[in-house]
Structure formats: structure tokens, C-alpha cells
C-alpha positions in Angstrom: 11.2 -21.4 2.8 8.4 -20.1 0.6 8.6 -16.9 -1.9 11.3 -14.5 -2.1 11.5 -11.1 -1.7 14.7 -9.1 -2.7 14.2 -5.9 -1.5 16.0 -2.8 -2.5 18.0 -1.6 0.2 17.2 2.1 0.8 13.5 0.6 1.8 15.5 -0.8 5.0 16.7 2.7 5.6 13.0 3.8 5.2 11.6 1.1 7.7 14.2 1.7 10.2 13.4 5.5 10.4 9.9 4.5 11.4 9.1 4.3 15.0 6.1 3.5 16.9 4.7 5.0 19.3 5.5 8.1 17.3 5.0 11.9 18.3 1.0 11.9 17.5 1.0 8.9 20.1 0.3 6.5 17.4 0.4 2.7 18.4 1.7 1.5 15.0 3.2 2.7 11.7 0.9 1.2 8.3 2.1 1.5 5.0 2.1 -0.2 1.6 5.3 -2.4 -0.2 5.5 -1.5 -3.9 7.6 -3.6 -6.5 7.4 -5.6 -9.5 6.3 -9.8 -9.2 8.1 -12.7 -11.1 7.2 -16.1 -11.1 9.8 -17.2 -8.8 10.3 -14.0 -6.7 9.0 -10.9 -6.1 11.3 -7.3 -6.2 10.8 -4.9 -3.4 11.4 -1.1 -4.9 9.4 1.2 -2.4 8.1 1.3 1.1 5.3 4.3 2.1 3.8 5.2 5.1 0.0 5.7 5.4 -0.5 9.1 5.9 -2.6 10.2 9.2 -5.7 10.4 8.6 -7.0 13.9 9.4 -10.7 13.8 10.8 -10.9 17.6 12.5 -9.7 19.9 9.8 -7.1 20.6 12.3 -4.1 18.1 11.6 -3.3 14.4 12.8 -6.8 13.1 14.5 -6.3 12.6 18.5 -5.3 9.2 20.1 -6.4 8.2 23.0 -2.8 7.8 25.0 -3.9 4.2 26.3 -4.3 3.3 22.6 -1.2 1.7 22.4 -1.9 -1.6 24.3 -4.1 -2.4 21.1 -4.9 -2.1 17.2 -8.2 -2.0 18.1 -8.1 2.0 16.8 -6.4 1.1 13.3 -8.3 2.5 10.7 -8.1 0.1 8.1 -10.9 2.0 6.2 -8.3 4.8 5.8 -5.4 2.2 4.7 -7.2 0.3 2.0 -8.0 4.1 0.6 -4.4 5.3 0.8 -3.5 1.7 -1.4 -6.4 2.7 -4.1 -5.1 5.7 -4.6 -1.5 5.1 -4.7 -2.4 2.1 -7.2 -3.9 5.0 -9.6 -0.5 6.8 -9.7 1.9 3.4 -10.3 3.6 3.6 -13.3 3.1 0.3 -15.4 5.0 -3.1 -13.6 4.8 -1.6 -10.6 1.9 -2.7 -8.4 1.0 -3.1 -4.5 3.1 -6.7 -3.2 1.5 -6.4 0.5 1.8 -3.7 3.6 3.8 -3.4 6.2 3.3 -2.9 10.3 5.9 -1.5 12.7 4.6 -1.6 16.4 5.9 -2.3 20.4 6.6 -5.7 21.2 3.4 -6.2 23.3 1.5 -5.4 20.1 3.7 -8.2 18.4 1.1 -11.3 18.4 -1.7 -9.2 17.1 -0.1 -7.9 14.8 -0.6 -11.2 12.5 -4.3 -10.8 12.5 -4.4 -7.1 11.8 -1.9 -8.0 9.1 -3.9 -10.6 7.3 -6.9 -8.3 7.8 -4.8 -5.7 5.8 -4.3 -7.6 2.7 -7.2 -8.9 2.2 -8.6 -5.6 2.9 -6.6 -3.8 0.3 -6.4 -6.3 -2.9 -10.9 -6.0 -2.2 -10.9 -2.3 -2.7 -8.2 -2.3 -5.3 -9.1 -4.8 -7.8 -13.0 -4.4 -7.7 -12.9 -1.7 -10.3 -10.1 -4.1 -12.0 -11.4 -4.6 -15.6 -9.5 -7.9 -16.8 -9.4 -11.2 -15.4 -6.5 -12.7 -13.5 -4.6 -15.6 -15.5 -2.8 -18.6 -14.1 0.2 -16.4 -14.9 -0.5 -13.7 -12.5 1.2 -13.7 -8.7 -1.7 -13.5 -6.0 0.3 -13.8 -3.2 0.9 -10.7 -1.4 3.6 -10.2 1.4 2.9 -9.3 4.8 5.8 -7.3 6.7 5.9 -7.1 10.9 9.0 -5.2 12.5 9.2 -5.0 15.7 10.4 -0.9 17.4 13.0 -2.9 20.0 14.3 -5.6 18.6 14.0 -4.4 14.6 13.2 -7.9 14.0 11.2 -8.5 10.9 8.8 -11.0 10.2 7.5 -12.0 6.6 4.4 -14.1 5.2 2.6 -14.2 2.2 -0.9 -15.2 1.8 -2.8 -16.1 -1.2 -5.8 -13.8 -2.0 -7.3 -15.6 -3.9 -8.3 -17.8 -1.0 -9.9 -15.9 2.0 -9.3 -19.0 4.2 -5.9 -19.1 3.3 -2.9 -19.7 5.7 -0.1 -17.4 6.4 3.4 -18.6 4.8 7.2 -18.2 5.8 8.8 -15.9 3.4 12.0 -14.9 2.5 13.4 -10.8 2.9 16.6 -9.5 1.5 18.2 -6.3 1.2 20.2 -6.0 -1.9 21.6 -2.8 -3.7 20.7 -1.7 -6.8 17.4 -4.0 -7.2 15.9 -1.6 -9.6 18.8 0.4 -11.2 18.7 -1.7 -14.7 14.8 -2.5 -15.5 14.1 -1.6 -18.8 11.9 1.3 -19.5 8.8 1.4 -22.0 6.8 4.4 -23.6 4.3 3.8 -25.7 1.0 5.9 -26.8 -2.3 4.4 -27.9 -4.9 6.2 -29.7 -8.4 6.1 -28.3 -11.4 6.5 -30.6 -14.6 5.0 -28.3 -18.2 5.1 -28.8 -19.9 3.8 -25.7 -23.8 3.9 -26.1 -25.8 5.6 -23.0 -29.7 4.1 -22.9 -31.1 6.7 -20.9 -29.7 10.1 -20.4 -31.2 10.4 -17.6 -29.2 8.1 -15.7 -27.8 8.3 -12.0 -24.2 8.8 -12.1 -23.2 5.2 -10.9 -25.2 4.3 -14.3 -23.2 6.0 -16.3 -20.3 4.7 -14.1 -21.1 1.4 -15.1 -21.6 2.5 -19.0 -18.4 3.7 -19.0 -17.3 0.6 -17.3 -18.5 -1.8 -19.8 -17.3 0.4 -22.9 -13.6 0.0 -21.5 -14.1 -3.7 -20.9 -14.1 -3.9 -24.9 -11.7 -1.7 -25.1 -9.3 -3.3 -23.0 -9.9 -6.6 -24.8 -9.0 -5.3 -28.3 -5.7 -4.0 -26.5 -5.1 -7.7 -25.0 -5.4 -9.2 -28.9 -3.6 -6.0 -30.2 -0.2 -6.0 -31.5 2.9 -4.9 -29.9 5.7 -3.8 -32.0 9.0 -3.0 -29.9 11.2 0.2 -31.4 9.1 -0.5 -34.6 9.6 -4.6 -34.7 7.5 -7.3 -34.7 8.5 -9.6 -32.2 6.8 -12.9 -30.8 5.3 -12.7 -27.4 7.9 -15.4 -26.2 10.9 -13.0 -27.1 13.0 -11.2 -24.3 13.1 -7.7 -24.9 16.7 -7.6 -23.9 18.0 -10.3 -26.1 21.8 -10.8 -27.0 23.6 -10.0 -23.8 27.0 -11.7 -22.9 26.2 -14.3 -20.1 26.9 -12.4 -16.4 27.1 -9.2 -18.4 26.0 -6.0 -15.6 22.1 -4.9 -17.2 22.3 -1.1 -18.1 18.4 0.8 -18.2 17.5 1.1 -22.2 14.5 2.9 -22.9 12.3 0.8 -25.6 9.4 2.7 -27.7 6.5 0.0 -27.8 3.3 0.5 -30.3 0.1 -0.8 -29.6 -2.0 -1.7 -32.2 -5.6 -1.9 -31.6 -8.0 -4.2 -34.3 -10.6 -2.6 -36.0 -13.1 -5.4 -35.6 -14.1 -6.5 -32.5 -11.8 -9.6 -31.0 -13.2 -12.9 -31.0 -13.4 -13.3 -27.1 -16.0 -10.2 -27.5 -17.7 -10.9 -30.6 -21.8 -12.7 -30.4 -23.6 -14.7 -32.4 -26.5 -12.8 -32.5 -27.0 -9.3 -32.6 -28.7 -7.2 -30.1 -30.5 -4.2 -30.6 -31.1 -1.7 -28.2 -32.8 1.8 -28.1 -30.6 4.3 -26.8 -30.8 7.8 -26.3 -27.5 9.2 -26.3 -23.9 8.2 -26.3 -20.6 8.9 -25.1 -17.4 9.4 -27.6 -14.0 9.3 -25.7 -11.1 10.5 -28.3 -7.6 11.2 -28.0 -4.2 9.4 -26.7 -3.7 7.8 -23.8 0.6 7.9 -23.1 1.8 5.6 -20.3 5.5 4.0 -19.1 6.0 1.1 -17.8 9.1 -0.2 -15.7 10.4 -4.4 -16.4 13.0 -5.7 -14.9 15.8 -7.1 -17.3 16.2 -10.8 -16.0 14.3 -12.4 -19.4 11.4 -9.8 -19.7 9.6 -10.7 -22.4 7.2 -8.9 -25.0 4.4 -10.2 -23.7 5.2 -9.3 -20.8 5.0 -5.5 -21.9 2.1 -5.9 -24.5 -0.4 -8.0 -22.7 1.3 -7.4 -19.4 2.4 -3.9 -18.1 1.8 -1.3 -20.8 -1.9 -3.1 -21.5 -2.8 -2.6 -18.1 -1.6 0.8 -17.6 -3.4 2.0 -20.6 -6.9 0.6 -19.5 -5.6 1.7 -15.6 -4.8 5.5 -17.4 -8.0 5.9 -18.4 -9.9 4.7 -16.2 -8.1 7.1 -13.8 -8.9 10.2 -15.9 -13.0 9.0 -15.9 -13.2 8.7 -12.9 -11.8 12.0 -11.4 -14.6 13.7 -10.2 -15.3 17.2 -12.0 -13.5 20.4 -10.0 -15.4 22.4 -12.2 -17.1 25.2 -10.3 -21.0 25.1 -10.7 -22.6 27.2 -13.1 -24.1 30.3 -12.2 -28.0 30.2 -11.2 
């Protein structure tokens, strides 16, 4: 058997509720598994539904009532958008382990191929914008979910994204009780002081997209070298937050205040050996805090797991967020 999923068990209670067809004449049910990944397994905490997608201004788009023989009509457009933006609102440790599909049993074999289509769909639209690198450390094998409306019967791969030719693999899902009721919370505010130089003013807005872009590539660096104190400690990056416990003591939720603490020169991994000068005409100052929580679970989470790991990224995630809103500002007035 390949990687294990537990899975919290009021997302069984979630799936089951989901039928397909379903009242809008929909041949399937898509939706996105959110959790936490470990080495050795990954935690299941949340299943949801990909909204319908609504095309006409006047509620759930129409389906043709044939469309049920095939997935040919799945909009996976509308799917991978529905992942981005749930991404954006994840709290830290939290992040996107796969999707789900519930159709009929004809639908069954394709199901497989629209699944894999899914993934790698998803993980491309959410991590181009993704400003650090993944480490030999990080998890990219992302589950793939297929339940059946008859039978109930699930069926669950993983495939590695980081291979687009890669293979679907058996995986293991269990519902267990209580999967998330003890992880260990973290708060933790950094303060932002960022200069980010703009060479022409007159730039198209994807320009100064990708300004803004390269100023918080720094700046997430100098948070990945920063140091982390833990309710005002310093603690090595090897140390498990929650250290001390009685072997098979039950984990109880502790809330832990983390600092970050950014270096005033520029880390090494950043830093050139010759300097280049540039005319610019303008720049951009971003100044304030950026607060942010992230969620570990208690089985030996360690500090850099927090620093480097979940409160690092939800920082840089935070504010890059916030840039790139667009402006709900109402025009001026001619």
C-alpha cells in the first residue's frame, strides 16, 4: 500500500451527502481535500464542493440532460479557480492534498483520467504565483478521491506532480475521529518595511505585477534565514514545539506566540558580488504588519516546521494576497 491518508471523519459525513446526478442535472460532484502533509502520511481535515459555476447571471448554468453519460462538460477551468482561491484563504499548515469526484457507475472508468487531469490542473494554477522553491522535504504527492453514487465505494491514488508522466498509486483512506482536535496553534505578526524600486512608471500593470513579485522574492528569503522565537525562546529548528509530554499522554490544542525576526542585511542566498545600478523612476514602499495563524499537528512538530515551514509561508502567501486584490475603488470623477 502506498501513502496514508487519515481522514477526519465528519468529511465521510460530507461526501456521503453528495449525490450525483444532482437537482441541476449535474453528471458529477468536484471538490477540493484540505489537510495538513507529514512525511509518512497525510491528515484529511476538510472536504468542499466546487461551487456551480454561474455563466447566465441567472443561477446554476444549464446542462444538457444527456450530459450525464460523460465528463466531457466538466469545467475544469472553473475547478482549478475555485482551488486558487480557496488556497488564498488557508490558514497556515493547511494546504490543498488532491480533489475529489463523486459520479454514476457508468462514469466510473473515466473518472481516473478526469481525475489525474484535475491535479495536475490544480497544483499548475496554484503554485505558479508560488514564490519559494520546493525542498526535498516538501510532500508533492497529491491524492486523488473517486466515490461511486451506488455502491459508495471509494477509490484512492496519489500521483506525484512533480512528474507529469507520473503513474497513479494505491493509497490508503481512513476515517478516524478527532484528526484535528489537538494541533497546536501559532500566531505570530511580522513587521514589513519594503522598498521595491519601479524602473518606469509608466509600466503595464502585469509590470508592476512582476515588480512586486521580485521585491517579495527577497522578502520571503530574509523570512526563510530569520529567526523564530517560540513564546519568546530561542529554540533550535530540530526542537518539537510540544516537548515534555508523558508517552501515550491524549494532545490538548495550546496556542504558541511565534516571532519572526527578519535580518537587516540582505541573506547570503540573495546577496551579489557585484553591484548593479539601475535608473529608476519611482518606487514602491509597502509598510505595516502582516498577522497570520498557522495550524500543526502535535505528533513531533518541530520549530522549523513553524518558522521556515507554515507561518513563513503564510506570511509571504498574506501578502501577496492583499497585492494582489484588485482595487474596488470606484473611478474618479471625470
Amino acid at each position: 500500500m502506498g501513502r496514508g491518508y487519515i481522514v477526519e471523519n465528519m468529511v465521510e459525513k460530507y461526501l456521503s451527502s453528495l449525490q450525483a446526478p444532482d437537482s441541476t442535472g449535474t453528471s458529477c460532484v468536484t471538490g477540493l481535500l484540505i489537510g495538513q502533509s507529514t512525511s509518512q502520511r497525510d491528515l484529511v481535515a476538510l472536504a468542499v464542493r466546487t461551487p456551480q459555476r454561474n455563466t447566465d447571471g441567472q443561477g446554476s448554468p444549464s446542462i444538457n440532460r444527456r450530459a450525464w453519460i460523460s465528463l466531457d462538460h466538466l469545467d475544469v477551468e472553473w475547478v482549478t479557480e475555485h482551488a486558487r482561491q480557496v488556497s488564498r484563504m488557508l490558514p497556515g499548515g493547511l494546504s490543498i492534498l488532491g480533489v475529489f469526484l463523486v459520479t454514476v457507475p457508468e462514469l466510473s472508468k473515466e473518472a481516473q483520467n478526469i481525475l489525474r487531469q484535475l491535479i495536475f490542473a490544480v497544483d499548475k494554477h496554484i503554485s505558479k504565483g508560488r514564490l519559494w522553491s520546493l525542498t526535498n522535504e516538501d510532500v508533492t504527492e497529491k491524492v486523488a478521491l473517486h466515490i461511486c453514487t451506488e455502491t459508495r465505494k471509494t477509490v484512492c491514488r496519489t500521483f506525484d506532480i512533480r512528474d507529469p508522466k507520473s503513474s497513479a498509486k494505491p493509497a490508503d483512506w481512513k476515517y478516524q475521529l478527532g484528526v484535528c482536535t489537538s494541533w497546536q496553534v501559532l500566531t505570530c505578526s511580522v513587521g514589513l518595511d519594503l522598498l521595491i524600486p519601479v524602473l518606469d512608471m509608466r509600466v503595464l500593470p502585469q509590470d508592476m505585477e512582476k515588480c512586486m513579485k521580485e521585491g517579495l522574492k527577497i522578502w520571503a528569503k530574509q523570512i526563510e534565514v530569520g529567526l523564530c522565537l517560540i513564546n519568546g525562546k530561542i529554540l533550535a529548528d530540530e526542537t518539537e514545539i510540544v516537548a515534555g509530554q508523558k508517552k501515550n499522554a491524549k494532545p490538548v490544542q495550546q496556542t504558541f506566540q511565534a516571532q519572526i525576526l527578519i535580518p537587516m542585511a540582505e541573506p547570503p542566498s540573495v546577496q551579489t558580488s557585484t553591484v548593479l545600478v539601475k535608473m529608476c523612476s519611482g518606487s514602491l514602499s509597502l509598510k505595516g504588519m502582516v498577522h497570520c495563524r498557522a495550524y500543526l499537528q502535535s505528533n513531533k512538530s518541530r520549530v522549523k516546521d513553524a518558522a521556515k515551514g507554515a507561518l513563513g509561508k503564510q506570511c509571504v502567501e498574506r501578502l501577496k494576497s492583499r497585492i494582489q486584490c484588485p482595487d474596488k475603488a470606484p473611478p474618479p470623477h471625470q
